[in-house]
VMD Tcl script that builds the backbone (N, CA, C; Angstrom):
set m [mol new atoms 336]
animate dup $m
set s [atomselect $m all]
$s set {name element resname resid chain x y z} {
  {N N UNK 1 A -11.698 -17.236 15.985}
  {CA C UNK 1 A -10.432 -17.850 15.708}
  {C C UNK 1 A -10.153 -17.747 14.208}
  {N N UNK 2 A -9.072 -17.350 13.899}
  {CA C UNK 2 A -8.683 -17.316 12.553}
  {C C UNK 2 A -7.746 -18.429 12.159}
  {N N UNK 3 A -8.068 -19.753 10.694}
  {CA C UNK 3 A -7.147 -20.502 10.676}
  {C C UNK 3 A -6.458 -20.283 9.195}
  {N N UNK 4 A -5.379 -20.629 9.354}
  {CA C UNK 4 A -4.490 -20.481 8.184}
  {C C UNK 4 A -5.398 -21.295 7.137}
  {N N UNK 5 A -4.943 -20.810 6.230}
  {CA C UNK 5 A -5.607 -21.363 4.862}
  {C C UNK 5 A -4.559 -22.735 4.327}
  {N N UNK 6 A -5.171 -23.744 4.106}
  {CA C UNK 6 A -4.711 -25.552 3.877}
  {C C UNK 6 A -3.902 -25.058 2.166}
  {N N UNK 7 A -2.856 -25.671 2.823}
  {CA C UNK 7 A -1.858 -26.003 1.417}
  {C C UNK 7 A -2.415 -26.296 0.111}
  {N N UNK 8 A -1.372 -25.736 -0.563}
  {CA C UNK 8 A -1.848 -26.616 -2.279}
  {C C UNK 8 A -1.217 -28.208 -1.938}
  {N N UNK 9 A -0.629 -28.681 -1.675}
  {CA C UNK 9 A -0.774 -29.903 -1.513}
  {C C UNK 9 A -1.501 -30.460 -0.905}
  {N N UNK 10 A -2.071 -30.103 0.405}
  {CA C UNK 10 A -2.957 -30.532 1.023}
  {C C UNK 10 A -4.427 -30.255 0.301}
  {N N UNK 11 A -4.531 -29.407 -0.450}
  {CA C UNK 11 A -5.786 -29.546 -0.952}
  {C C UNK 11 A -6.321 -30.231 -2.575}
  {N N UNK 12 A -5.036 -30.376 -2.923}
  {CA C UNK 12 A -4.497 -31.140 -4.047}
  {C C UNK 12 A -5.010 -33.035 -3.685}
  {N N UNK 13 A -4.372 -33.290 -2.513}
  {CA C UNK 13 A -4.234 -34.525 -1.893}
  {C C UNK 13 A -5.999 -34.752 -1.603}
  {N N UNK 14 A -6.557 -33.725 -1.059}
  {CA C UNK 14 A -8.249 -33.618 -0.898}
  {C C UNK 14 A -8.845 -33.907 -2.075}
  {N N UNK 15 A -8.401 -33.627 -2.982}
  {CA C UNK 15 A -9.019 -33.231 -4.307}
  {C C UNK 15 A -8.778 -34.733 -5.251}
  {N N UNK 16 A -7.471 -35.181 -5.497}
  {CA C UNK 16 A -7.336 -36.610 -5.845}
  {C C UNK 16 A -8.474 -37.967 -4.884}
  {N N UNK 17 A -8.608 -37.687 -3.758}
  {CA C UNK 17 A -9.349 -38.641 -2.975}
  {C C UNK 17 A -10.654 -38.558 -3.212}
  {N N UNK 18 A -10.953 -37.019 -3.531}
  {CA C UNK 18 A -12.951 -37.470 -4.017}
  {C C UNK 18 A -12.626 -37.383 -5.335}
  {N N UNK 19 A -12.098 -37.625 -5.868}
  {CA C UNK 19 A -12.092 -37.995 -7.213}
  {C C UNK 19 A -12.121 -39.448 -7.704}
  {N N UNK 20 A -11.313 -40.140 -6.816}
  {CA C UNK 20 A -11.821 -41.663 -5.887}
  {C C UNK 20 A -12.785 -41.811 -6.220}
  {N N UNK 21 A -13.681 -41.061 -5.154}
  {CA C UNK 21 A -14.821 -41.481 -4.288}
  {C C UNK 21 A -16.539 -41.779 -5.330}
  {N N UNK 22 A -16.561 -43.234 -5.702}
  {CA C UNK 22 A -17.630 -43.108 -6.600}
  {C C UNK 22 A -19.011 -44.256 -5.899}
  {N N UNK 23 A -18.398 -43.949 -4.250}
  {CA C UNK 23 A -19.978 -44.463 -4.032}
  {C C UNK 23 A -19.782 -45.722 -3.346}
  {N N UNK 24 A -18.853 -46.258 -3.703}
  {CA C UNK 24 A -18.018 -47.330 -3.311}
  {C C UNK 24 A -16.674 -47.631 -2.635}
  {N N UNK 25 A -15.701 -47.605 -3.331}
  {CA C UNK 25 A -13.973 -46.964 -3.094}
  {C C UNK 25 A -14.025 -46.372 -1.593}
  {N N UNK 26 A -14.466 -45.602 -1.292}
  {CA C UNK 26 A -14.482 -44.886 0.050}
  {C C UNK 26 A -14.816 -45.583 0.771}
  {N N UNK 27 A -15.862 -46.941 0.711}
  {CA C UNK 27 A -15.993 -47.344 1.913}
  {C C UNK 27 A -15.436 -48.221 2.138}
  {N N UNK 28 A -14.169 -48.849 1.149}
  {CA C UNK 28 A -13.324 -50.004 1.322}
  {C C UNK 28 A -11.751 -49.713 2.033}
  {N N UNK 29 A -11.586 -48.565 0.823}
  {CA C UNK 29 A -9.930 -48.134 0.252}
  {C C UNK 29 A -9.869 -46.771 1.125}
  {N N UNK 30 A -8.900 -45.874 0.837}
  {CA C UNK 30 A -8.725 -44.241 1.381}
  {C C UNK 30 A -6.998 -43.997 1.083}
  {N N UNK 31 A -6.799 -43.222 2.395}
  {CA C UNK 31 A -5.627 -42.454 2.542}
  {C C UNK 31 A -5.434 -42.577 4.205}
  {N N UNK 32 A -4.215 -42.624 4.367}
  {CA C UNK 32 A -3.867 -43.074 5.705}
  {C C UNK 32 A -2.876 -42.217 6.101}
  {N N UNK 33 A -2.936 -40.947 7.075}
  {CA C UNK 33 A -1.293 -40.376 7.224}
  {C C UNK 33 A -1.277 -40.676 8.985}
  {N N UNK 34 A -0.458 -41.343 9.414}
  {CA C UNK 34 A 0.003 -41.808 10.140}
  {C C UNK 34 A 1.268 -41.278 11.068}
  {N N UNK 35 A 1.430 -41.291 12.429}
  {CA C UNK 35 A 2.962 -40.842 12.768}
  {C C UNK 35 A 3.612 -41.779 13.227}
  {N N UNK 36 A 4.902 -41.431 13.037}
  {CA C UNK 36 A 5.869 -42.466 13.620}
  {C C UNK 36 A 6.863 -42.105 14.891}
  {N N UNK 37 A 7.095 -43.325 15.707}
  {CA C UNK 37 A 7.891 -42.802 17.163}
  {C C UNK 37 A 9.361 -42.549 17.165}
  {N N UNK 38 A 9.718 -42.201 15.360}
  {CA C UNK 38 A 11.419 -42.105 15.538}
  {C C UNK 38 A 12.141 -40.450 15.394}
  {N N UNK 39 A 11.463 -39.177 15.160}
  {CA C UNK 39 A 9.591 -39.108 14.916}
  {C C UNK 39 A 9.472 -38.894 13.313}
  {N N UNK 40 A 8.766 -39.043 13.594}
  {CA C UNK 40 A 8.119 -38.653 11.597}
  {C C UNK 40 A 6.529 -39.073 11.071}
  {N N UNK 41 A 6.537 -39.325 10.130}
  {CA C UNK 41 A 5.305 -39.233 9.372}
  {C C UNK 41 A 5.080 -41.084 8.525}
  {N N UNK 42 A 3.571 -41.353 8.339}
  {CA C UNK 42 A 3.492 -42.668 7.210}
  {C C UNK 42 A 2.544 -41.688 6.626}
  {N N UNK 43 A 2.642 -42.420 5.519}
  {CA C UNK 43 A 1.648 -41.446 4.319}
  {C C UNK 43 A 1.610 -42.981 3.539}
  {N N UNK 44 A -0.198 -43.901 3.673}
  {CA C UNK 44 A -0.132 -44.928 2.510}
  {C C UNK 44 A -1.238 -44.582 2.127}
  {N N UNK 45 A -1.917 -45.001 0.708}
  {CA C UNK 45 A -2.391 -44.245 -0.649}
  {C C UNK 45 A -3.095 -46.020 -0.703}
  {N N UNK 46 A -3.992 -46.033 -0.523}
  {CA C UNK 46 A -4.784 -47.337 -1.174}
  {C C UNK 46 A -4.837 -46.620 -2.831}
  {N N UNK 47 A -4.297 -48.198 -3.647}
  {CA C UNK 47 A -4.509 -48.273 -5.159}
  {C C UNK 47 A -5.784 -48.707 -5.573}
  {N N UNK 48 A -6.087 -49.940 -5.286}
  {CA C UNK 48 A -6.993 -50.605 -5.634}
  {C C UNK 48 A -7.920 -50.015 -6.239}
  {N N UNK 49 A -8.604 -50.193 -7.857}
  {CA C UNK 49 A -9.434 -49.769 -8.353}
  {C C UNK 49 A -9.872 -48.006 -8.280}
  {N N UNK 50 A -8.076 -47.401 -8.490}
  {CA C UNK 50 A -7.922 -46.212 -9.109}
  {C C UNK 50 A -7.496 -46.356 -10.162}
  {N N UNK 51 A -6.906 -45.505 -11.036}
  {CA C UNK 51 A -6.124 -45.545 -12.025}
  {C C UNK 51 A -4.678 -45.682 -12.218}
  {N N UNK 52 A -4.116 -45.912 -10.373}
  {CA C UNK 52 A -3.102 -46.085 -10.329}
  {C C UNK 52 A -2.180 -47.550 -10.430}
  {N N UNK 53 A -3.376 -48.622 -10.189}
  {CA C UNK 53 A -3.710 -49.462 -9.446}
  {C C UNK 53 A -2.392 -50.389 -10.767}
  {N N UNK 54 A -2.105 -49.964 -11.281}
  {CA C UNK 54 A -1.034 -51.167 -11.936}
  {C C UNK 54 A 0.094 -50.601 -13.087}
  {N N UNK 55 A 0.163 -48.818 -11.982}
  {CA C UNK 55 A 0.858 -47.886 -12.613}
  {C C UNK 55 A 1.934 -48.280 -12.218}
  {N N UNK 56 A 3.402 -48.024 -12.964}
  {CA C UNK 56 A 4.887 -48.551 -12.400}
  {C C UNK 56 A 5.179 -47.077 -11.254}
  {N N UNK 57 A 5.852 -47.223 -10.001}
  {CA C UNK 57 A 6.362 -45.848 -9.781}
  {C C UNK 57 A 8.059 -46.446 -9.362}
  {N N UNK 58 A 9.203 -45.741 -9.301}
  {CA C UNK 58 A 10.408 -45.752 -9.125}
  {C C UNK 58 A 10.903 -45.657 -7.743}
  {N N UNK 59 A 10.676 -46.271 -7.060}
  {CA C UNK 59 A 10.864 -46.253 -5.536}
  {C C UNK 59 A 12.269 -45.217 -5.410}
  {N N UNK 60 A 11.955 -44.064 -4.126}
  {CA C UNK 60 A 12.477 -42.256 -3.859}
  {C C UNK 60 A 12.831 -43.070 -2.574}
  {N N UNK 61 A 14.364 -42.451 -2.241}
  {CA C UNK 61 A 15.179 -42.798 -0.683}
  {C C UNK 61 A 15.745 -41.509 -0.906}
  {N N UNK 62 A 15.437 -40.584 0.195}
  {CA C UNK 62 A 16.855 -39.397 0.847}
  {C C UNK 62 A 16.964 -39.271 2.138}
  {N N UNK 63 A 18.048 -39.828 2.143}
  {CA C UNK 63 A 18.700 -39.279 3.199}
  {C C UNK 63 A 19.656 -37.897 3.629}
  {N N UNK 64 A 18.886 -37.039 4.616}
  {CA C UNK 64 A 20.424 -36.052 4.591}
  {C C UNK 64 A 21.446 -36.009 5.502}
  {N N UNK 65 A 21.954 -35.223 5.846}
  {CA C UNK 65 A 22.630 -35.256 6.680}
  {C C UNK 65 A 22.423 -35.183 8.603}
  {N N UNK 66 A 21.187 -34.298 8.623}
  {CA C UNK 66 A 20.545 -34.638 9.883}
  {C C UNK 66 A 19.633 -35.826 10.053}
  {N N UNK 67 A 19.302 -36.193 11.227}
  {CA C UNK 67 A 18.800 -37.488 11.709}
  {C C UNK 67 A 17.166 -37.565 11.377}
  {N N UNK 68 A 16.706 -36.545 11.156}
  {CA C UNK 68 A 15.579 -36.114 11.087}
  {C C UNK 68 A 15.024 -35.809 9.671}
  {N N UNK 69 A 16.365 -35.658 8.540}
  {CA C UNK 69 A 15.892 -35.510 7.237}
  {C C UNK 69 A 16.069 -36.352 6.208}
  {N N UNK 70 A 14.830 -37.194 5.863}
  {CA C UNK 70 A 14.704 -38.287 5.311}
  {C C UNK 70 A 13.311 -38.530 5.064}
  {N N UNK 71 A 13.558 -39.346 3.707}
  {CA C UNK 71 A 11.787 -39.387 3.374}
  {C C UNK 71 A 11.759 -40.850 2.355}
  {N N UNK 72 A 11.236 -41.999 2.351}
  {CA C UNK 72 A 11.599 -42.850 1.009}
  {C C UNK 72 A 10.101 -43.198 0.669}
  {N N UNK 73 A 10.038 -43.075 -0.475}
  {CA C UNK 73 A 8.348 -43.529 -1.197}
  {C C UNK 73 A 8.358 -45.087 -2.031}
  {N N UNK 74 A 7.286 -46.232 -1.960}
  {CA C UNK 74 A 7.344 -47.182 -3.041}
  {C C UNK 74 A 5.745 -47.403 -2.778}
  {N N UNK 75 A 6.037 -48.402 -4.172}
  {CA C UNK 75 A 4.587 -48.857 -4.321}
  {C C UNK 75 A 4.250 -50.223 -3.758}
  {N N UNK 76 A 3.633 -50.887 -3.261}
  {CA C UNK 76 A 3.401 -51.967 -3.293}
  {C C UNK 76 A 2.881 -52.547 -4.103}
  {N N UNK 77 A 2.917 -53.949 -4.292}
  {CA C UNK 77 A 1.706 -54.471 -5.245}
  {C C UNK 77 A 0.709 -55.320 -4.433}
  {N N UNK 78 A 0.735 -56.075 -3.063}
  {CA C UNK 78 A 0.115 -57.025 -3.205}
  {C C UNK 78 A -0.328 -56.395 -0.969}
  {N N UNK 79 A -1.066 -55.735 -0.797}
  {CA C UNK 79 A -2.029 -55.061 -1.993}
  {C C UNK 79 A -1.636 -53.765 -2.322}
  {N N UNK 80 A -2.209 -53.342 -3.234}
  {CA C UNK 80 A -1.800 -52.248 -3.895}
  {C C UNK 80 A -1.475 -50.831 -2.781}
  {N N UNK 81 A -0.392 -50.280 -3.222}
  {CA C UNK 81 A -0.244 -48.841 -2.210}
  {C C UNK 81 A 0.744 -48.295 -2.897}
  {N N UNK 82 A 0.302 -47.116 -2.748}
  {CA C UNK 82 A 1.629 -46.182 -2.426}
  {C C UNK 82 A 2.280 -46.023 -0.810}
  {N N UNK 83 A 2.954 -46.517 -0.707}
  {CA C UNK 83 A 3.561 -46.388 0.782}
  {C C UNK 83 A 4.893 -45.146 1.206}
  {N N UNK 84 A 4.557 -44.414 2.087}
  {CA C UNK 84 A 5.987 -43.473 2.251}
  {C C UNK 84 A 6.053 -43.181 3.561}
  {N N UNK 85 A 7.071 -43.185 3.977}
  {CA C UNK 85 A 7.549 -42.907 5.432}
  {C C UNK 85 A 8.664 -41.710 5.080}
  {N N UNK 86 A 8.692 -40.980 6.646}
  {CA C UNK 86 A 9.384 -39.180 6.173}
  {C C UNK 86 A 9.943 -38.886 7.729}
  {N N UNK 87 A 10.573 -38.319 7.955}
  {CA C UNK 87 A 11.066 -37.239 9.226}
  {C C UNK 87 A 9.826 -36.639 9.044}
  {N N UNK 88 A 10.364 -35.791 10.331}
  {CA C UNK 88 A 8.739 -34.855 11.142}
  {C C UNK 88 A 8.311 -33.623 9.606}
  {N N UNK 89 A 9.826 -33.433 9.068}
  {CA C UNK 89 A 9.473 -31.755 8.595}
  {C C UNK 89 A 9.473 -32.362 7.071}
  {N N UNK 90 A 8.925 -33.580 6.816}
  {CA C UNK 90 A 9.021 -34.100 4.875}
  {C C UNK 90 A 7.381 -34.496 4.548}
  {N N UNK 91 A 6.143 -34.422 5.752}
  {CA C UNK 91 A 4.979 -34.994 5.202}
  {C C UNK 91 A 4.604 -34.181 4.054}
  {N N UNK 92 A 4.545 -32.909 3.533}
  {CA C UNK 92 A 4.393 -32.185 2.171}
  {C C UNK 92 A 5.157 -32.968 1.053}
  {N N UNK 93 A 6.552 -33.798 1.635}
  {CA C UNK 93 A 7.646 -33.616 0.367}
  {C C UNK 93 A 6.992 -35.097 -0.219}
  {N N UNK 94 A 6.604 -35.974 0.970}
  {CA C UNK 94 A 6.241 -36.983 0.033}
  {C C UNK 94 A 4.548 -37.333 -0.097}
  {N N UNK 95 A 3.731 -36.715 0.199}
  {CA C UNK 95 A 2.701 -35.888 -0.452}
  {C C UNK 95 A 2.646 -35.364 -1.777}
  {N N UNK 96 A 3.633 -34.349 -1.868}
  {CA C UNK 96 A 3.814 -34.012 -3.411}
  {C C UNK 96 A 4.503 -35.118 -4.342}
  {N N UNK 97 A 5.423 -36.185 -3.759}
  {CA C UNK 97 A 5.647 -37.122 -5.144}
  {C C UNK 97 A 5.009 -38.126 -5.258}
  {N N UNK 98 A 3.638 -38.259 -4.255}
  {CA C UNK 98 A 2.643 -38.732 -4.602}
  {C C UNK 98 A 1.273 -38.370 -5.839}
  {N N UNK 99 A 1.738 -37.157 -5.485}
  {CA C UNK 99 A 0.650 -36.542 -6.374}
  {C C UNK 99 A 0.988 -35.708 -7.910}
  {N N UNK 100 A 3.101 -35.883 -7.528}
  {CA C UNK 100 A 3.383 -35.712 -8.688}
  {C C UNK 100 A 3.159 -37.134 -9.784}
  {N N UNK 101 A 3.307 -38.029 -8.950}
  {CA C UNK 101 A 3.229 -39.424 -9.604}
  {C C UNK 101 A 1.526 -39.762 -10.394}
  {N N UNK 102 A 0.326 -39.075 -9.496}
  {CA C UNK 102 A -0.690 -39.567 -10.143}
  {C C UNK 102 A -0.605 -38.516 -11.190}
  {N N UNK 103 A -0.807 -37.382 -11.339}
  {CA C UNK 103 A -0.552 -36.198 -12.309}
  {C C UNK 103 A -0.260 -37.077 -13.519}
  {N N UNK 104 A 1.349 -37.147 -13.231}
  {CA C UNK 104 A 1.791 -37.642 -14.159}
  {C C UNK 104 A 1.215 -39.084 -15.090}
  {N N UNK 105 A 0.214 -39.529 -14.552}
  {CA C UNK 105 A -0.055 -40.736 -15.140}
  {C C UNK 105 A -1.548 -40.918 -14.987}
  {N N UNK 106 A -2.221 -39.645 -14.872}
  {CA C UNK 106 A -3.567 -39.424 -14.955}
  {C C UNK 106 A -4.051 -39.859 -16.213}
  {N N UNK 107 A -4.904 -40.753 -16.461}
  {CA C UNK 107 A -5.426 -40.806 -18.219}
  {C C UNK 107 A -7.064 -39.976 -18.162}
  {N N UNK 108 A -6.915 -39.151 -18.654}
  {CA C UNK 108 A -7.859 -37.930 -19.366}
  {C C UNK 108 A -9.304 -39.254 -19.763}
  {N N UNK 109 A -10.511 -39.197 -19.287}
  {CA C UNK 109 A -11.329 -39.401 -19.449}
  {C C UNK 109 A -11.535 -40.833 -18.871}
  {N N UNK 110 A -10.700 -41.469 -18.165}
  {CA C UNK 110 A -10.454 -43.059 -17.471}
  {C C UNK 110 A -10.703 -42.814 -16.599}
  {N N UNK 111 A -10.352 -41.815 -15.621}
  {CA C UNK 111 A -10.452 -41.461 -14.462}
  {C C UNK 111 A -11.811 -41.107 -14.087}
  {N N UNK 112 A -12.233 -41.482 -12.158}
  {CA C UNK 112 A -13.029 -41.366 -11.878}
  {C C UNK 112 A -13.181 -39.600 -12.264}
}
mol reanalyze $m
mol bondsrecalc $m
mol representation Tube
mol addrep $m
C-alpha cells in the first residue's frame, strides 16, 4: 500500500506537540481534533504550562457564502485552550492559525 505523504501542517502540528512533551504535559494536557454532526471539524490545543499559556490571541470568525464554509478560532482562559470549530473542508485552515499564532509568539530559548 502506498500512503500519501502528511502535510506541512500536519507535521508542523506533530512537531509543536513533542515539543510539549517533557515527561509530564503529555500525560495531563494534548491536542484534541474532534468531528462535528453539522458536519465539520473541533480542533482544541490544551495551554496549560506551554508557552502559550497567557499569550493574548484575537478571536478569527468566517463565514462564506456556502453552508459548509466557515471556521472561528479563540482562546480560552479558564482553562486554558485554543479552541476552533470549522466546516468539513477548513481542519488545515484552522490548524494553520493555530500554529501561525504559536510561531508567532514562540520565545527562543523559553520554550520546551
Amino acid at each position: 500500500m502506498t500512503r500519501s505523504p502528511p502535510s506541512d501542517t500536519l507535521l508542523k502540528l506533530q512537531a509543536w506537540y513533542h515539543a510539549q512533551c517533557n515527561g509530564d504535559w503529555e500525560h495531563t494536557y494534548g491536542i484534541t481534533i474532534d468531528t462535528l454532526d453539522n458536519p465539520g471539524w473541533c480542533l482544541t490545543v490544551e495551554l496549560t504550562d506551554t508557552y502559550l499559556y497567557e499569550t493574548e490571541f484575537d478571536s478569527v470568525v468566517f463565514n462564506g457564502e456556502h453552508v459548509d464554509d466557515w471556521f472561528q478560532c479563540k482562546r480560552k482562559s479558564s482553562p486554558a485552550l485554543f479552541d476552533a470549530a470549522c466546516g468539513p473542508n477548513h481542519l488545515s485552515t484552522v490548524i494553520g492559525i493555530f500554529l501561525d499564532w504559536a510561531e508567532a509568539n514562540k520565545v527562543t530559548g523559553l520554550e520546551p
